[in-house]
C-alpha positions as CSV (number, residue, x, y, z in Angstrom):
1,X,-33.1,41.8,19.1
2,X,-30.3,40.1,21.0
3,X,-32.1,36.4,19.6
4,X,-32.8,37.6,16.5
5,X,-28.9,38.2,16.0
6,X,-28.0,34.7,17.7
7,X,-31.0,33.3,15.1
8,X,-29.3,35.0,12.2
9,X,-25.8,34.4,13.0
10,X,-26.0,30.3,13.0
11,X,-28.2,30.3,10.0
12,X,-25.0,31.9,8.6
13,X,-22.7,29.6,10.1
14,X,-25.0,26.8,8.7
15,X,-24.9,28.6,5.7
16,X,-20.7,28.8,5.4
17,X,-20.6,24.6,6.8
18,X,-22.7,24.1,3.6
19,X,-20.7,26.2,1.4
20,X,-18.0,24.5,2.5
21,X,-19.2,20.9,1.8
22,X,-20.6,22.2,-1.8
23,X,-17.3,20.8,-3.7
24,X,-16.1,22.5,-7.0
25,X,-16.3,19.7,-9.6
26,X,-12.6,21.2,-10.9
27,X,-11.6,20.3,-7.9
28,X,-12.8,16.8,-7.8
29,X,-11.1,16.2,-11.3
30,X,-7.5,17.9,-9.4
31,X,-8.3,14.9,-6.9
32,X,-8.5,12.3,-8.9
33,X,-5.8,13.1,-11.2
34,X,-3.3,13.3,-8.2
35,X,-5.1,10.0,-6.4
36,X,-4.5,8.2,-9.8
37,X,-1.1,9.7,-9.3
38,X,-0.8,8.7,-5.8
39,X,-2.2,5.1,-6.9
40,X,0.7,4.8,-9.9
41,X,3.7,5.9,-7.3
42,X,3.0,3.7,-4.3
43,X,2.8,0.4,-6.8
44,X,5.9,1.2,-7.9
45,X,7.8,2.1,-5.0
46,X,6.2,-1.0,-3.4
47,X,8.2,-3.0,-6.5
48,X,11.6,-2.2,-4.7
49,X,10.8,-4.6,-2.0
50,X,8.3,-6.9,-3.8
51,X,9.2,-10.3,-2.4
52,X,10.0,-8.7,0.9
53,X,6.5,-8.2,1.4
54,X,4.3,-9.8,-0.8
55,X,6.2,-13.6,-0.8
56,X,4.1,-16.7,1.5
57,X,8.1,-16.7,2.7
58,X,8.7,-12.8,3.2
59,X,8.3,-10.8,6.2
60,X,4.2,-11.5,6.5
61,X,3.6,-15.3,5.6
62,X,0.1,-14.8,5.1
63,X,-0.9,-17.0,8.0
64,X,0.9,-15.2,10.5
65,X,-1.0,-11.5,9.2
66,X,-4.3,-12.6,9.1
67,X,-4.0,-13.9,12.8
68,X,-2.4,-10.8,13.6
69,X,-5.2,-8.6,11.5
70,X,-8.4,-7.4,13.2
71,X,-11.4,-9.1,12.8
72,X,-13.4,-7.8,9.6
73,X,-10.1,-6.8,7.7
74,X,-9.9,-8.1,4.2
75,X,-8.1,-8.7,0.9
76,X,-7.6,-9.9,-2.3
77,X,-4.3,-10.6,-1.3
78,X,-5.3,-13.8,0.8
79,X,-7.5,-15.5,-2.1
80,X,-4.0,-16.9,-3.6
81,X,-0.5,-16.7,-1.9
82,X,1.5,-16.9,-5.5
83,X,3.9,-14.2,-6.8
84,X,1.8,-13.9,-9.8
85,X,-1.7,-13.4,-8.3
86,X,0.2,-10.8,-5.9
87,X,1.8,-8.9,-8.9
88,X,-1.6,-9.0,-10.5
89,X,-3.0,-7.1,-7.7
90,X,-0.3,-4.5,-7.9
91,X,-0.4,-3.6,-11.4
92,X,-4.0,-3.7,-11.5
93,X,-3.8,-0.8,-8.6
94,X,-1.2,0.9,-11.4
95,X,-3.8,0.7,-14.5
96,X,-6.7,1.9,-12.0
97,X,-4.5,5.2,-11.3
98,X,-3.9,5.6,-14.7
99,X,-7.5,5.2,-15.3
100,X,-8.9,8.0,-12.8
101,X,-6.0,9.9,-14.3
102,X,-7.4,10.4,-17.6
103,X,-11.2,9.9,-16.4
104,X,-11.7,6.9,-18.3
105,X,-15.0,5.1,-17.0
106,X,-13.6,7.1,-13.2
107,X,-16.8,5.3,-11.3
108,X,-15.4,1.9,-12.0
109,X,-12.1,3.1,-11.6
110,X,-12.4,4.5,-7.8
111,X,-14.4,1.4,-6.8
112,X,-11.3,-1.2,-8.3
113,X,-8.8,1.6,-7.2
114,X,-10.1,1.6,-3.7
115,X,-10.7,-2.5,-3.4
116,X,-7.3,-3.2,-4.6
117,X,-5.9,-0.3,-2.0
118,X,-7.4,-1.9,1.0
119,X,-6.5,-5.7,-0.4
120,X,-2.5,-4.3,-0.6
121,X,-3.1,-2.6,3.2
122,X,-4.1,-5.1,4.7
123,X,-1.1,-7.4,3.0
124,X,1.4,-5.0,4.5
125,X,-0.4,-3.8,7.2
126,X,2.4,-3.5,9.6
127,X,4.5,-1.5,6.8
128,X,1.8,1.3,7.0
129,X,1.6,4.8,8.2
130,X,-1.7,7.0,8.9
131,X,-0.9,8.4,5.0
132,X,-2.3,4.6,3.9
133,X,-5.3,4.5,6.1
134,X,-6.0,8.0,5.0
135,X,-5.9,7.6,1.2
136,X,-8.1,4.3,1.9
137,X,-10.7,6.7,3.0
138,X,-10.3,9.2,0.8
139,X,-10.8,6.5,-1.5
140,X,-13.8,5.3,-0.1
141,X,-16.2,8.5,-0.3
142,X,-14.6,9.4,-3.5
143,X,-16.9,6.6,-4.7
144,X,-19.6,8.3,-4.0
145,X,-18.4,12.1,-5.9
146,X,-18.4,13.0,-9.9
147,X,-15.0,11.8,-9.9
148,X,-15.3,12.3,-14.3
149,X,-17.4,15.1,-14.6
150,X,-14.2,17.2,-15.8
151,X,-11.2,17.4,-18.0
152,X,-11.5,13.5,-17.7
153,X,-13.0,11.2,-21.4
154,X,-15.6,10.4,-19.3
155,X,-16.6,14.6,-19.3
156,X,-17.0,14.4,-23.4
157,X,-19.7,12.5,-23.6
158,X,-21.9,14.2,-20.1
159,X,-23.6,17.8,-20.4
160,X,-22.5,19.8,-17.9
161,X,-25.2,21.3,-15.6
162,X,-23.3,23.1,-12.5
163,X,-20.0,24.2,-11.3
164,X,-20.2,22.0,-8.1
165,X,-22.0,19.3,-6.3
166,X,-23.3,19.2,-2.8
167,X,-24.1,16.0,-1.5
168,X,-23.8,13.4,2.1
169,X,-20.5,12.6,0.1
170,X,-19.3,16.1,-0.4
171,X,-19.7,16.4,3.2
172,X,-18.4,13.4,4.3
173,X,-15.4,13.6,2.2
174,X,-15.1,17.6,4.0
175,X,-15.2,16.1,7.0
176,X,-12.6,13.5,6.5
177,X,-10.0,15.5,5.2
178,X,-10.6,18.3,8.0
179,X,-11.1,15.4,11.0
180,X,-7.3,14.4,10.6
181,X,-6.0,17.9,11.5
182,X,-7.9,18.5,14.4
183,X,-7.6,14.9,15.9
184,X,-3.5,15.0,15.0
185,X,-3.9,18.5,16.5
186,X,-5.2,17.8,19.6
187,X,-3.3,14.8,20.2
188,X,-0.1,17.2,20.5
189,X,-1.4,19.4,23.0
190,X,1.4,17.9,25.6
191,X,4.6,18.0,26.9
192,X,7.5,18.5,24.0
193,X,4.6,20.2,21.6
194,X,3.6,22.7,24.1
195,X,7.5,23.6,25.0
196,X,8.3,24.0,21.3
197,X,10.6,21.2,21.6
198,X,9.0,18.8,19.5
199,X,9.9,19.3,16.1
200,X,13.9,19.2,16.6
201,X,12.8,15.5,18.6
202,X,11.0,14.3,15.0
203,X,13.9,15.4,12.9
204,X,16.7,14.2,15.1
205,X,16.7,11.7,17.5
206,X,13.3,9.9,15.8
207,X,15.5,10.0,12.8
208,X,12.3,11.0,10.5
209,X,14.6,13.9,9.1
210,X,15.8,14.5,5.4
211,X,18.9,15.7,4.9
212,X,16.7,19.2,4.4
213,X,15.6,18.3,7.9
214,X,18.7,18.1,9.4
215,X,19.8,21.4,8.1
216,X,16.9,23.0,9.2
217,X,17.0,21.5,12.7
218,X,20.3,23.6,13.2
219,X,18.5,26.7,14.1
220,X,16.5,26.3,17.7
221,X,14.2,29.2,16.7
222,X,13.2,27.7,13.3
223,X,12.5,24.4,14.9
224,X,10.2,26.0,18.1
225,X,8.3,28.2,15.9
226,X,7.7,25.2,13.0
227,X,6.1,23.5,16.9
228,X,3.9,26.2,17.8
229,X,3.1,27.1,13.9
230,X,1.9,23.4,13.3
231,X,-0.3,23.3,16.6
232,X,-2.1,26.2,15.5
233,X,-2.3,25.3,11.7
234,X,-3.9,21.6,12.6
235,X,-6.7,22.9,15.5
236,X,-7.5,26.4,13.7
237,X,-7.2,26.3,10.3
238,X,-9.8,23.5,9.9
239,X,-12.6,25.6,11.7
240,X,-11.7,28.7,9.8
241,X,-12.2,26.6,6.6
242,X,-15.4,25.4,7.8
243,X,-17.0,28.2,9.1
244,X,-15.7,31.4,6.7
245,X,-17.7,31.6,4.2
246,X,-15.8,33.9,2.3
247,X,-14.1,31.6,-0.8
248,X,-10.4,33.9,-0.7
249,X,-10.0,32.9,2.4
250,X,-11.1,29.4,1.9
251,X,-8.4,28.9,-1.4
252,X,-5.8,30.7,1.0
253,X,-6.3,28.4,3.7
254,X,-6.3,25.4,1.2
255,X,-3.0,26.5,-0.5
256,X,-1.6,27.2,3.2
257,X,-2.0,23.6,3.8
258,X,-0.9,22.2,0.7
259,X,2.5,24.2,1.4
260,X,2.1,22.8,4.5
261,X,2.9,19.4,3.1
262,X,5.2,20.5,0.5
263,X,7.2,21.5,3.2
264,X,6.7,17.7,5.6
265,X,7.7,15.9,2.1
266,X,11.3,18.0,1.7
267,X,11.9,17.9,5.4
268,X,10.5,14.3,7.1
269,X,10.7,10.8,5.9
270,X,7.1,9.5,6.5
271,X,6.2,8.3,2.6
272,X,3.4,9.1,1.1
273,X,2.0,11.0,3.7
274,X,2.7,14.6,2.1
275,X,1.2,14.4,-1.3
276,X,-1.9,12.0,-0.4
277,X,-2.5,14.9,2.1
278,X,-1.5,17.3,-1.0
279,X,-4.4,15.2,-3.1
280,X,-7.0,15.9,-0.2
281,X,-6.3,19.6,-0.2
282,X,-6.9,19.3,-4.2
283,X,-10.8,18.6,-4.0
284,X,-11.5,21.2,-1.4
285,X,-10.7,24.6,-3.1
286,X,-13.3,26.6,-3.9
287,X,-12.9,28.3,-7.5
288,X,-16.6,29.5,-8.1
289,X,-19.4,31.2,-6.2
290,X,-22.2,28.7,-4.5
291,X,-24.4,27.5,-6.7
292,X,-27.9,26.6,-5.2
293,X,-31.5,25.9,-6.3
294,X,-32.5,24.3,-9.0
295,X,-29.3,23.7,-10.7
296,X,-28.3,22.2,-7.6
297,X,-30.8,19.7,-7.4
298,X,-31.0,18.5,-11.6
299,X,-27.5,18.2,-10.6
300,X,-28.0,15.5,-7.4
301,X,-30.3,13.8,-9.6
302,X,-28.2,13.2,-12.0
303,X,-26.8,10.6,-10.2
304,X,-25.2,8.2,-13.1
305,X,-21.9,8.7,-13.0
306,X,-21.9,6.7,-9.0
307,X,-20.6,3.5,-8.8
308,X,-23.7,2.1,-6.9
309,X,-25.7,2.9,-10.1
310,X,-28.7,0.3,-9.7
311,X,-29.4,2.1,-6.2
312,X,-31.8,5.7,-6.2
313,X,-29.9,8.5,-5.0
314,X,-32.2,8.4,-1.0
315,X,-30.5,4.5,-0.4
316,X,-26.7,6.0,-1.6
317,X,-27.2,8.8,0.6
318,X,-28.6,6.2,3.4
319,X,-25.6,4.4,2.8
320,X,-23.5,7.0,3.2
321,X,-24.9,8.3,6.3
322,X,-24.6,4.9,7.7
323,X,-20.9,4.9,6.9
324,X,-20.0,8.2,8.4
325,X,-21.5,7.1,11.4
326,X,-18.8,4.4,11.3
327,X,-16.4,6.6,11.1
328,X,-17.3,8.9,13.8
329,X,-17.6,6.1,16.5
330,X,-14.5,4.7,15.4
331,X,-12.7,8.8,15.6
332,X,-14.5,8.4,19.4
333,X,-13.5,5.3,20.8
334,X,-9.6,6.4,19.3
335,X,-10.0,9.3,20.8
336,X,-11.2,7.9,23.8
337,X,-7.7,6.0,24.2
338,X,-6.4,2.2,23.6
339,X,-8.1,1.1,26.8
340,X,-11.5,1.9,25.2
341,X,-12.2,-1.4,23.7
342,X,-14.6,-1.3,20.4
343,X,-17.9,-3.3,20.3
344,X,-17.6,-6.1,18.0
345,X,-19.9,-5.2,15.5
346,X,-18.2,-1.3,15.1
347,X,-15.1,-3.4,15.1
348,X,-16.2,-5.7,12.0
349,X,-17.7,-2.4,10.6
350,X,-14.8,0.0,9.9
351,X,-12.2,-3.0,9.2
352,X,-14.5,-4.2,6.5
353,X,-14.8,-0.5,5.4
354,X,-11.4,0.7,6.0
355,X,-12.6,3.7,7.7
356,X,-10.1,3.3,11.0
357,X,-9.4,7.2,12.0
358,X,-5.4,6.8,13.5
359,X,-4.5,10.1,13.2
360,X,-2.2,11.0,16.2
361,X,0.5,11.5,14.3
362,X,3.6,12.4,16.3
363,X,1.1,13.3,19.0
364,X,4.0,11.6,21.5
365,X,7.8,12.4,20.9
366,X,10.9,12.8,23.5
367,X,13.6,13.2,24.8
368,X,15.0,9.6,23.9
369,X,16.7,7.8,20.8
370,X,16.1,4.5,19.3
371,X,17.3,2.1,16.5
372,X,17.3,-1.2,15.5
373,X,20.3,-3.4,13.8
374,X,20.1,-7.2,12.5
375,X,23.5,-8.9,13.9
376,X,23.8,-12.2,11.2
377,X,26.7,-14.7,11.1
378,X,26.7,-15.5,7.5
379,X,28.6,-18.9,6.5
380,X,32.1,-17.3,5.6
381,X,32.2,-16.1,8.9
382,X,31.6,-12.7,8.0
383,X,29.5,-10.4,10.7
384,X,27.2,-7.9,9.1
385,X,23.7,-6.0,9.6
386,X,20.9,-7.6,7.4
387,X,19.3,-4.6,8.4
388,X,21.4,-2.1,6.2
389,X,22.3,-3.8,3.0
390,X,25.2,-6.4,4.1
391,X,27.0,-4.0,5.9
392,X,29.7,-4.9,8.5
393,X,27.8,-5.2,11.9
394,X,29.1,-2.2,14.6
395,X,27.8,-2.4,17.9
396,X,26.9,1.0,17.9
397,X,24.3,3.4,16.6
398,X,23.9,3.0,13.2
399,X,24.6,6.6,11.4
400,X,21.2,8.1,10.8
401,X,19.2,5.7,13.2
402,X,16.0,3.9,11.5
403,X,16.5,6.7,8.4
404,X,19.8,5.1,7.2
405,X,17.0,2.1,6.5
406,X,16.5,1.3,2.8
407,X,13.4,2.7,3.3
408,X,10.0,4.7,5.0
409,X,8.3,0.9,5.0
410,X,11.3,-0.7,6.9
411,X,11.6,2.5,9.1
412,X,7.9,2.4,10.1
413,X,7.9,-2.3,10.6
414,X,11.3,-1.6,12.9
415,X,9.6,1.6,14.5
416,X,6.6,-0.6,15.7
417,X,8.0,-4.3,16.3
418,X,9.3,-3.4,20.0
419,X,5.5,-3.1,20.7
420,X,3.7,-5.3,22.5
421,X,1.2,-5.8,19.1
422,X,4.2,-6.5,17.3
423,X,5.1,-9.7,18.9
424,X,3.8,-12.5,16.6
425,X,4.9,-11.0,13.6
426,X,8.9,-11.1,15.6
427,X,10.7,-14.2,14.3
428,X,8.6,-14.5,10.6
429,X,10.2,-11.0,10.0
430,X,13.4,-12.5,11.0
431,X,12.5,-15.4,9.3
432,X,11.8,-13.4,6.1
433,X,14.7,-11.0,6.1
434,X,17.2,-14.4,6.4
435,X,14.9,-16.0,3.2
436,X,15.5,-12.8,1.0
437,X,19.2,-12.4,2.1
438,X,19.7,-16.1,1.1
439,X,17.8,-16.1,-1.8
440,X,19.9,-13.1,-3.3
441,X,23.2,-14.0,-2.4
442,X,25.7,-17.2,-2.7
443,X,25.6,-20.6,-0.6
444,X,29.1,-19.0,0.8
445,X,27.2,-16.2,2.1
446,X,24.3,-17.7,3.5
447,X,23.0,-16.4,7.3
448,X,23.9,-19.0,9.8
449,X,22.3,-16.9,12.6
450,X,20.1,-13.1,12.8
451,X,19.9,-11.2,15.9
452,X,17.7,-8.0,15.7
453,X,18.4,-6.0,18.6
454,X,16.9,-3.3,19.4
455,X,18.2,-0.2,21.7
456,X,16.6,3.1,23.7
457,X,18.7,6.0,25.1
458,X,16.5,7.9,27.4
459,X,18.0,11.7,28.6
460,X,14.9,12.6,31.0
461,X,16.3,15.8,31.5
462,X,17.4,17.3,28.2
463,X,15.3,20.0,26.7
464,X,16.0,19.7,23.4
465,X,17.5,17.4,21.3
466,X,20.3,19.6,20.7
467,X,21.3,19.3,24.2
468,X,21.8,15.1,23.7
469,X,24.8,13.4,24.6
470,X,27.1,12.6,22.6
471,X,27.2,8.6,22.8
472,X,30.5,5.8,23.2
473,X,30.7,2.8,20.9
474,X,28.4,1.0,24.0
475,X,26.2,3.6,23.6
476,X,26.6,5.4,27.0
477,X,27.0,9.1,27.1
478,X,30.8,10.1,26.3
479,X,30.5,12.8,29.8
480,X,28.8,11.5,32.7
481,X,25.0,11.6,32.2
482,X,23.1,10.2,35.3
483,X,19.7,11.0,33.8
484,X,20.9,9.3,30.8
485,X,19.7,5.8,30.5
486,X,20.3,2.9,27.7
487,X,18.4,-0.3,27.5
488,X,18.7,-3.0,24.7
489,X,17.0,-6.1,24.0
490,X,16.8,-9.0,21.7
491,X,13.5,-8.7,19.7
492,X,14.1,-11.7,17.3
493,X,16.4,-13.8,16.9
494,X,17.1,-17.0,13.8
495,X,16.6,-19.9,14.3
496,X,14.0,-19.0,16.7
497,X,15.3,-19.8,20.0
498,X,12.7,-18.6,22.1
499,X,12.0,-14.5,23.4
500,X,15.5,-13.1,24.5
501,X,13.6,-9.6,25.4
502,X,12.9,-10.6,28.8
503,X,10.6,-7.8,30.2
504,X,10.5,-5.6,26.9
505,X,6.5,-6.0,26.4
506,X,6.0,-5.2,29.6
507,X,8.9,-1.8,29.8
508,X,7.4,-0.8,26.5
509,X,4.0,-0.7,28.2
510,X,4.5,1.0,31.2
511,X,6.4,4.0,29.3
512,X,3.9,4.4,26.6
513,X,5.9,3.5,23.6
């Protein structure tokens, strides 16, 4: 009896994973339309700083990125360094959006609107957060879905033969989308997450708070249960998607984490992050009934609409197979920590896919604050932070940190250049931010010398970030603080006069940042 009820109960958990996986096809036209979406926005909030980062003489001389890429990375990008062939790729990302938006030929359109997703990546690779790596996969097994079989052109000339489509896609694409939670999840069971103190540390002192943000930091309570709420959210509610099989539950838990990152976009600064994870939730709720049998399979035939068209529907799913078991050894060695090293070939293999799985995000936050400022002599003899528009350079902390930054793509290169990683890309981003400067301005105002200089305030003992010190003009706290500690070092400097940062690789190292 006892075996019978074990047999019965994980044939019904099988049951509910493959429920789960069985994707609505309303849904997959609510994806699209928002990754077309997704697709227009970033090109054109990419246009703000267009020379800045697409220019041979901008922050990422192309050179200089492609020996700092991995091996097997990629992109159109590198074919020709001109401003022309570089807007041609951006707008061609725009008109591919536009395309999936109103499912016009969508097959086509997620193949050129994934290929000219990872090209831009990889361009601006240290500009981007886990929100760009994600929508590159979400991109990628989109390929493989019936991106056009509803409210889409493509729909008016197709019969329709079921509500929903189970497939190795369907599932792969599930598993993508739930993958991030649970790895993000994970990642934060330590220290400032487990203590509640965590979220007050992201809005504050790691200056990734809106102005929202800020108010709501104000309350202790709100902030520590926000901590605790988001642990629980990331580790459970992908399980309970998975293996309910009930569909309420299933569009609840959907619309849970789509409010979810409603509420990240009006409270953090971190991009696109929030409504690429919006246009995952999209695909996965369930508005009708499973659909099995027959009408299933006419319907997995049917296998047209695919962008690898010439192949039968056993080598696409082969394919498929073969690339979600990519991606899983990549989520393992990631999760196995930076001192697993990758074999070469799984190295080669998710670079040239895209199918990298970095998703501990804000798995490590602290007790310590951080910023950045660019110190330039300009020719009038003027002193003033290239870093923040022209404005006169203070020796202190900058108000707002790395958010009073132009921008989330500044706040994320500045974020990571102290790293160790960082370090050949040091003086061409000094090198770039004294070309644009000059560019833009008069020969009377042309940088003589940059100096980007970059500072951490460690308080070991505080709590919360509530409890910080307030700080002097030299950045030391205003009340005797012996747990307090400030450090500051040159990261780059123009003209390049060598590495004034001393032991800063080798600090950042040993403290884990």
């Amino acid at each position: 009896m006892a075996s019978s009820c074990l047999t019965l109960g994980i044939a019904r958990l099988f049951a509910n994973v493959r429920s789960a996986a069985q994707l609505d096809r309303k849904s997959i036209a609510a994806f699209r339309i928002a990754a077309g979406g997704v697709l227009i926005a970033d090109a054109l909030l990419r246009s703000r700083d267009f020379w800045l980062f697409f220019s041979p003489k901008g922050l990422f001389p192309p050179s200089t990125l492609q020996n700092y890429l991995e091996p097997g990375c990629w992109s159109l990008n590198f074919l020709n360094e001109s401003i022309w062939w570089q807007a041609t790729l951006l707008a061609t990302q725009a008109a591919a959006g536009l395309s999936l938006m109103v499912g016009y030929f969508s097959s086509i359109s997620s193949c050129v609107a994934w290929v000219v997703w990872i090209s831009i990546l990889r361009r601006t690779e240290p500009a981007a957060n886990a929100g760009t790596y994600w929508m590159a996969c979400l991109l990628y097994w989109s390929m493989f879905l019936p991106l056009g079989d509803e409210l889409s052109i493509d729909s008016l000339r197709k019969k329709k033969t079921t509500h929903a489509t189970l497939s190795f896609a369907s599932a792969a694409f599930l598993a993508q989308v739930l993958v991030v939670y649970v790895y993000a999840g994970i990642s934060k069971l330590q220290g400032d997450w487990l203590n509640g103190s965590a979220i007050a540390y992201v809005l504050s002192v790691h200056d990734h708070g809106t102005w929202v943000g800020e108010l709501l930091n104000t309350s202790k309570a709100a902030t520590k249960f926000l901590t605790l709420s988001t642990l629980f959210l990331e580790i459970g509610g992908p399980f309970l998607f998975l293996f309910c099989g009930n569909h309420f539950v299933r569009r609840s838990i959907a619309l849970i984490f789509i409010l979810f990152h409603v509420g990240i976009w009006i409270t953090l600064s971190v991009g696109m992050f929030s409504p690429i994870g919006i246009t995952a939730w999209l695909a996965l709720v369930p508005w009708h009934t499973n659909r099995t049998g027959p009408q299933m399979k006419k319907h997995e035939h049917s296998q047209s609409h695919m962008p690898f068209f010439l192949c039968s529907r056993r080598i696409t799913n082969c394919f498929v197979t073969a690339s979600l078991f990519i991606a899983a050894l990549a989520l393992f060695y990631n999760a196995a920590g930076h001192g697993k090293k990758h074999p070469r070939w799984l190295t080669l293999a998710k670079n040239a896919l895209a199918l990298e799985q970095p998703w501990g995000v804000f798995g490590q936050v602290g007790p310590q604050e951080q910023w950045v400022t660019g110190k330039a002599t300009l020719k009038d003899t003027s002193v003033v932070d290239l870093l923040r528009h022209g404005r006169p350079f203070k020796a202190v902390r900058p108000p707002g940190g790395f958010s009073s930054l132009p921008n989330h793509r500044w706040h994320k290169i500045f974020w990571e250049l102290p790293k160790s990683r960082q370090a050949p890309l040091r003086e061409a981003v000094a090198a770039g931010l004294v070309a644009d400067w000059n560019r833009r301005n008069p020969e009377s105002k042309a940088v003589q010398t940059l100096e980007i200089y970059f500072t951490q305030v460690v308080h070991k003992s505080k709590s919360t970030a509530n409890e910080f010190p307030q700080l002097n003009e030299e950045g030391i706290a205003r009340e005797f603080a012996p747990d307090t500690t400030l450090r500051q070092w040159l990261l780059a400097s123009w003209p390049p006069r060598g590495r004034g940062s001393g032991n800063l690789d080798r600090f950042l190292d040993e403290n884990g940042t």
